[in-house]
C-alpha positions, 0 to 999 in steps of 0.5 A: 591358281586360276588362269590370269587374264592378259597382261596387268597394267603396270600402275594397278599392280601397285595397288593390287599385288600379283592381280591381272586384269583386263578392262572388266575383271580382276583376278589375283594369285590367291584366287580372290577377285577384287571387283573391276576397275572403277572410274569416276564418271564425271570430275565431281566424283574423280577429286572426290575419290583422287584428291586429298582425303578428309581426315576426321579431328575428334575435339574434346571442348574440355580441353586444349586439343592438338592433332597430328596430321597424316602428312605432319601438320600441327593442329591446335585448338584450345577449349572451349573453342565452339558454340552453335545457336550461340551456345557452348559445345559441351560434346565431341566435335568432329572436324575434316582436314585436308592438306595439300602439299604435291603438285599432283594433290593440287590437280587431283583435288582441283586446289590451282595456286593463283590469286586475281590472275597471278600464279602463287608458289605453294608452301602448303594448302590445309581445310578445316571445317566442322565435318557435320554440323554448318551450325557449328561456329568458333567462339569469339575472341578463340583463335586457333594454330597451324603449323603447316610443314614446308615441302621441300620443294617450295620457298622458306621465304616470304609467304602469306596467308591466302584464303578461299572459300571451297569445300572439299570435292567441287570442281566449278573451274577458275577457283583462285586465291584471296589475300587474307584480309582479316587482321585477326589472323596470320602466318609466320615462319617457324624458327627454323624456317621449316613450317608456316605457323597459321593463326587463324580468328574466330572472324575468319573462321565463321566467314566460311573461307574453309581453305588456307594457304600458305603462299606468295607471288611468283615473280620472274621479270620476263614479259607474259604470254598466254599459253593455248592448249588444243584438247582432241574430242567432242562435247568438252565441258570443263565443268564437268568432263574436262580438265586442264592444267599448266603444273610449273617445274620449277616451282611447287604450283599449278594452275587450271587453265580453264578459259574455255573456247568451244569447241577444243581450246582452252587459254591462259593469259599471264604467263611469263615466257620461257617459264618450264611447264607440263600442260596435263589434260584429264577427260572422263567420258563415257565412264572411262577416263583420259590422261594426256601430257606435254611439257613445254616452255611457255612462248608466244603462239605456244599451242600445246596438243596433248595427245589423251590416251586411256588410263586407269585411276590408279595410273592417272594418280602415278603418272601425276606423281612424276611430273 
């Protein structure tokens, strides 16, 4: 066995069983030497690589196709159900999805739970989309089903159908949710309450509103407040190098605060106070990354200072996966 080098990290050893590192090699007890330790140089390429991943749906148009997904949603398609240039499919269709349920998975794939300022409580966010072909449509008059497994942390009760039109891996800041408005397509509770069944047209689907959700309005009849946070550095950029997010602890949601103020401050209006909150701040910077945290109650003159300390992907990923 070679020579370890330093102390390993406590996450990377998760992932890489009895290895050492230090910040450029990797060396395991069987000799290997897996590579070093990548970080994503900017957000674009770190929700790429943390967020939820692309599943890949192989649909046969010659028959009703159902898939299972990797955390349990039920997708069903019946045949025939695509055209391109106005003609029928005839061949294999390949389809991406992804699924978002944790509250880590909406901040490492940059998926918030708000909706014209008001934060949503969270059931469950699915994608689905031709993965190759944009001349790929639904046929009209097909609707296809969801049916979206409730996390266990999140409301049975009175969710809706939110739309939105991002595709996988952007992370322009202040995305938000959009009630669905197509009268062809729905949610409703299964009969055991324990998933959302999402009807979904072919007028919704050919819109381009890629992203479905499973949500409702958070209420609580306290007044709002807006929560400031003070992030420490130079040349913050939230399109591309900064991100900042109030993941709500008693409620599967989270938002990205990202109402910037240069040179340090981000902002949040429409927060009802004494609401339980981590305040997370995620920097990439010279290819190396940053995590910070601090839990806080929202209040009015709150400004929260999360001090950054560098991570590893995998630890950002862990730490995440606490809260």
């Amino acid at each position: 066995m070679k020579r370890l080098l330093l102390f390993a990290l406590a996450a990377l050893t998760l992932v890489v069983p009895a290895c050492q590192f230090d910040s450029s090699v990797v060396i395991c007890e069987d000799g290997t030497t897996p590579g070093p330790v990548t970080i994503p140089p900017t957000l674009t390429a770190l929700t790429t690589q943390l967020g939820a991943p692309v599943q890949t749906l192989t649909y046969n148009p010659g028959q009703t196709n159902e898939f299972i997904s990797a955390k349990g949603t039920r997708v069903t398609i019946p045949a025939n159900a695509f055209t391109k240039n106005g003609q029928p499919v005839t061949g294999p269709v390949e389809l991406a999805f992804r699924e978002v349920f944790s509250r880590a998975d909406m901040v490492l794939s940059n998926m918030p739970t708000i909706a014209n300022g008001r934060l949503l409580e969270s059931a469950g966010e699915v994608y689905l989309r031709a993965a190759k072909d944009t001349a790929v449509r639904m046929a009209p008059g097909v609707r296809l089903t969801l049916q979206v497994p409730t996390p266990a942390n999140a409301s049975r009760d009175s969710m809706s159908l939110f739309v939105g039109g991002w595709g996988g891996g952007t992370v322009t800041p202040c995305f938000e949710w959009t009630l669905n408005q197509d009268p062809g397509s729905s949610l409703r509770p299964n009969a055991s309450g324990t998933s959302n069944i999402i009807s979904v047209s072919s007028t919704l689907y050919n819109s381009g509103l890629n992203w479905l959700n499973c949500d409702r309005f958070y209420y609580d009849p306290n007044p709002t407040t807006t929560v400031k946070v003070s992030v420490p550095g130079t040349n913050i950029d939230p399109a591309k190098n900064t991100m900042v997010f109030a993941v709500f602890r008693t409620f599967n949601g989270a938002i990205r605060i990202c109402n910037f103020k240069a040179p340090n401050f981000f902002e949040m209006p429409g927060i009802p106070a004494t609401t339980a909150m981590s305040i997370v701040v995620i920097r990439t910077v010279d290819s190396k990354l940053y995590y910070g945290r601090q839990d806080a109650t929202a209040q009015a003159g709150l400004v929260v200072a999360p001090t950054l300390q560098e991570t590893t992907p995998a630890a950002l990923v862990d730490a995440l996966n606490q809260l």
